[in-house]
C-alpha positions in Angstrom: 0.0 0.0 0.0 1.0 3.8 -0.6 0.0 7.3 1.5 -0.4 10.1 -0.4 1.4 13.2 1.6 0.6 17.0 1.3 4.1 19.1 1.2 3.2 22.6 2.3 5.3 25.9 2.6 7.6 24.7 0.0 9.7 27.2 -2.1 8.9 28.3 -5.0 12.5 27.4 -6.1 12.1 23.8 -5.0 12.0 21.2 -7.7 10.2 17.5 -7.8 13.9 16.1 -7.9 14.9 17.6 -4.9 11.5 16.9 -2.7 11.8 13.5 -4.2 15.3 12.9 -2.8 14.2 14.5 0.5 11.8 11.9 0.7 13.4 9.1 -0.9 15.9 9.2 2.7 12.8 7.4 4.0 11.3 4.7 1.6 10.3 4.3 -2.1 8.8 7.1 -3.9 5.9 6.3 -6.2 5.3 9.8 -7.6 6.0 13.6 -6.5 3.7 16.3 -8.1 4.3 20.2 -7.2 1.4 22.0 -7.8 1.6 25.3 -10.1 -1.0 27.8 -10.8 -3.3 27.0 -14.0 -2.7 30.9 -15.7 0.8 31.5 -14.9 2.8 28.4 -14.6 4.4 29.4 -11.7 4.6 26.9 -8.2 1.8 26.9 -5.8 4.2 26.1 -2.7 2.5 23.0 -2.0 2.8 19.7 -3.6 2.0 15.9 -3.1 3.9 12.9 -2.4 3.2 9.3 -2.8 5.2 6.7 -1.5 4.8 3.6 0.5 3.1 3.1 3.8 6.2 2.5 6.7 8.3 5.4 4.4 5.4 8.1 4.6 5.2 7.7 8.6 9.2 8.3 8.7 9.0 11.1 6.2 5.9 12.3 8.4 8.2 12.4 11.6 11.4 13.4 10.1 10.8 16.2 7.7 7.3 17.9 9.1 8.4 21.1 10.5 12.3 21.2 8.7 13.9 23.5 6.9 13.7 22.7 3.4 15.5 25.4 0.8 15.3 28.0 3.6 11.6 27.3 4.4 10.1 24.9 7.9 7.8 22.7 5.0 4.2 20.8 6.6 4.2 16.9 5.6 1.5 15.2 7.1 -1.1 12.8 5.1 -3.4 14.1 2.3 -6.6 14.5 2.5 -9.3 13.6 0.3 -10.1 16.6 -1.9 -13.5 18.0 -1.2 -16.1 18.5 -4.0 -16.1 22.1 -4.8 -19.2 23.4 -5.9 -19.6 24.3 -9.3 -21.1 27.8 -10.4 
């Protein structure tokens, strides 16, 4: 099984290679997806991680709260996205 993490307060410099190494310290790394805005391309801050189940509680406890390219990133699960309501 895999957990899907969110990566908050990333920098906008950061780079998926880079948050998947940070990660990959703990277990294997299925995916890593930073998020960037639809109109102008640029990163959001936040991301997504997936990787196994034993690695996401290690990256969970190890990098939640680190510095991370100058910045104290926010690891914890994902959670489902809510529905948003459509106009």
């Amino acid at each position: 099984m895999s957990k899907k993490l969110y990566v908050g307060n990333l920098s906008w410099s950061a780079t998926e290679s880079e948050v998947r190494s940070a990660f990959e310290a703990f277990g294997e790394v299925t995916s890593v997806k930073l998020v960037e805005d639809r109109e102008t391309g640029r990163p959001r801050g936040f991301g997504f991680v997936e990787m196994d189940d034993s690695g996401a509680l290690e990256a969970i406890k190890n990098l939640d709260g680190k510095d991370f390219g100058g910045r104290n990133i926010k690891v914890n699960e994902a959670k489902p996205r809510e529905e948003r309501p459509r106009w």
